[in-house]
N, C-alpha and C positions, 0 to 999 in steps of 0.2 A: 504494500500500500504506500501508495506517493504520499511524501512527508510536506504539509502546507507550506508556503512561502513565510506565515508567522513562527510554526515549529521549527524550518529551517531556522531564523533568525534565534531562536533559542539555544537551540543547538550550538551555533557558532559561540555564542556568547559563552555559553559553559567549557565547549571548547579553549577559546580563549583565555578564562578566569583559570581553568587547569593547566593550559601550557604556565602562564603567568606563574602560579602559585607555585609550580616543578623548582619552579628557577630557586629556589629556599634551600632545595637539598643537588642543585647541581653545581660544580666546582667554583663557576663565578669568571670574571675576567682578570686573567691574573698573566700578560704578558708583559708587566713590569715589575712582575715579582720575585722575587728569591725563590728558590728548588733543593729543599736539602733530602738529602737520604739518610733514614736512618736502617739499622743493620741488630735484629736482638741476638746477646752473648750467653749460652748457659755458663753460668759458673761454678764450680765445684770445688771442695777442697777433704784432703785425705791426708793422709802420714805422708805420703808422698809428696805434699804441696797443693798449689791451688793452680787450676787448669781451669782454660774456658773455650767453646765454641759454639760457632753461628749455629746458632737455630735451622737457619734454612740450610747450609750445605754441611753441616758435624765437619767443616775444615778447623784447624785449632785458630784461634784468635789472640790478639794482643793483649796482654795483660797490664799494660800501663797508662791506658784511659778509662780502666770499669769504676772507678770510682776516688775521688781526690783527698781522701778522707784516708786511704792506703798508700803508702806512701813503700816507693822499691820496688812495687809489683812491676815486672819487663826486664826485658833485657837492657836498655836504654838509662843507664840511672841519672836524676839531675845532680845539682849541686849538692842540692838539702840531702840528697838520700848518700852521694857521697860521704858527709858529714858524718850522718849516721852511722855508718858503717866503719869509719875511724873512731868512733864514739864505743862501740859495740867491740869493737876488738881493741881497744884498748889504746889506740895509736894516738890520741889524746885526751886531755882532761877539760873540761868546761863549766867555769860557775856558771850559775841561773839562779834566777827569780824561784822562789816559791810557785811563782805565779804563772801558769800553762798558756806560753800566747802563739801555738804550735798553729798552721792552719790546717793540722793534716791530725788525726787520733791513734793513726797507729801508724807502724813500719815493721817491714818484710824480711827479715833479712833470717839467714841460714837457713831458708824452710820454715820460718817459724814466726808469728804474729808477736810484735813487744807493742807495749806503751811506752811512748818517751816520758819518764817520770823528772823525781828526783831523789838526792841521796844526802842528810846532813852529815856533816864531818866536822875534824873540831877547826879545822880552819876554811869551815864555809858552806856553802850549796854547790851540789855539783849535778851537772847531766848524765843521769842511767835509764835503762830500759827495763820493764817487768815486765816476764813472759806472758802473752794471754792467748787462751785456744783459740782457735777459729771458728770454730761455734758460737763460740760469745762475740768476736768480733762482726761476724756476719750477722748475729742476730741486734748488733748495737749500731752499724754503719746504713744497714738495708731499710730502706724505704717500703715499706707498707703497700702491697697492691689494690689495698684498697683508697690509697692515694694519687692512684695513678690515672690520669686523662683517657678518654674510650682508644684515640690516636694511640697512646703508649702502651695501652692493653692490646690494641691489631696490631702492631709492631710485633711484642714479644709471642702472640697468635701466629703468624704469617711467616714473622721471620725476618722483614724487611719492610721497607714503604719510605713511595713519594711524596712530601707533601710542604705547603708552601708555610706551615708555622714550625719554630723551633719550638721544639720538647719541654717541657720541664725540669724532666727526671730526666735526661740525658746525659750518660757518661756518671752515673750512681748507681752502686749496690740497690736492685730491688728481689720483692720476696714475695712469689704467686704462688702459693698452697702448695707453702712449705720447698717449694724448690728456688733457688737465687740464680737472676739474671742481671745485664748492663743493656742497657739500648746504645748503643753507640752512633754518633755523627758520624760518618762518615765520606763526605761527599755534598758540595755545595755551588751552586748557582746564581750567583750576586750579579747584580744590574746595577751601573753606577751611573749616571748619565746618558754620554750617548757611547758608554763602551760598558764593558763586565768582564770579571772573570769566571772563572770554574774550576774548583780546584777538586783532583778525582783520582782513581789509582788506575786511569786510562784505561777502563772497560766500557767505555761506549755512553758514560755519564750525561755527559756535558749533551752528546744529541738525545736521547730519552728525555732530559731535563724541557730541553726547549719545545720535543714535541708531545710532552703533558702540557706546558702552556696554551701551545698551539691549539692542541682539541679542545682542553676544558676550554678556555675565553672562545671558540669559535660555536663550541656545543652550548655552552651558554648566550649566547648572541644568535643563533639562531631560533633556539625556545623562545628566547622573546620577543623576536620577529614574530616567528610566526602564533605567541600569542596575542601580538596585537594585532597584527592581520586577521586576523579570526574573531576577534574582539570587535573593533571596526567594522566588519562587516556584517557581523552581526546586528550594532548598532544601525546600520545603514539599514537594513530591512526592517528596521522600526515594527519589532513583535506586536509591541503594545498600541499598533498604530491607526493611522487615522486612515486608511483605504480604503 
């Protein structure tokens, strides 16, 4: 049955009000925006040490961006962890404060999780380290999954993801029923004027990046063309009308 030229006009209009309304849960225009990749880490730790890998492919991962609060984890060490490490074996002595103005809570070193404390002596304060498990560290460093944004929850789900907001919890110990992971950055898409960079471990980054922008801002620019198209015309066959 042929649909009236007033029902037509209804039709469109709903059509329209629904393309319109899509446009809430679709990506948006976003080809001046930033493109970062984040990558979820399992982490584990045993007598052995602590070990981490991707989610998505079980290759083994870096252990010196899962969280800032850990301080030696990698192969890579800074200054500070340098320090420590002469600290720890004895190769120097160091007064301190009573008072902890460390920005890290623990450090790695021989296998084994310390606190930087301290030690009174009769000629002073000095810098030591006191053993502590790794259980107790992971369970004092790790972020609560029930704090985690839905983005950081489909990260450590999937294993990886595009997307144009930085993380919160990214590059911190988290803790999803009972097993600990890191979300780690890695990989990013900056627009700075009329140039950008990309900085990426050269898998094909930098083009993926630009052609998520490309769809979403065009898949979005489209829906609402043709919600207003359809809207408009709608209105134009004036449902309500006087004919």
């Amino acid at each position: 049955m042929p649909v009236n030229r007033p029902g037509r006009a209804v039709l469109y209009v709903l059509a329209g009000v629904a393309l319109l309304a899509s446009t809430f849960v679709l990506p948006g225009w976003h080809l001046d925006d930033d493109v970062y990749r984040y990558e979820a880490v399992e982490v584990s730790h045993d007598g052995a040490g602590v070990t981490a890998h991707y989610v998505e492919t079980g290759a083994d991962a870096p252990l010196s961006d899962i969280d800032q609060n850990l301080l030696c984890l990698g192969s890579i060490p800074s200054r500070q962890c340098e320090l420590e490490y002469a600290l720890f074996e004895g190769e120097i002595e160091t007064r301190t404060s009573p008072v902890d103005n460390s920005r890290y809570q623990y450090v790695y070193l021989d296998g084994h999780f310390y606190e930087p404390t301290y030690v009174e002596r009769a000629n002073g304060t000095f810098m030591t380290h006191e053993r502590v498990p790794a259980e107790n560290v992971f369970g004092a460093v790790a972020v609560s999954g029930a704090r985690l944004s839905a983005d950081e929850r489909r990260v450590i789900r999937s294993g990886s993801m595009l997307t144009y907001r930085q993380l919160e919890h990214a590059n911190h110990l988290v803790e999803v029923d009972g097993e600990y992971y890191a979300i780690l950055r890695d990989a990013t898409r900056r627009d700075v004027g009329d140039g950008g960079t990309c900085v990426s471990d050269g898998d094909g980054f930098c083009q993926t990046a630009n052609r998520k922008r490309w769809t979403d801002s065009l898949l979005t620019a489209a829906v609402v063309v043709a919600g207003l198209g359809a809207l408009l015309a709608g209105l134009r066959r004036r449902p309500f009308g006087d004919e």
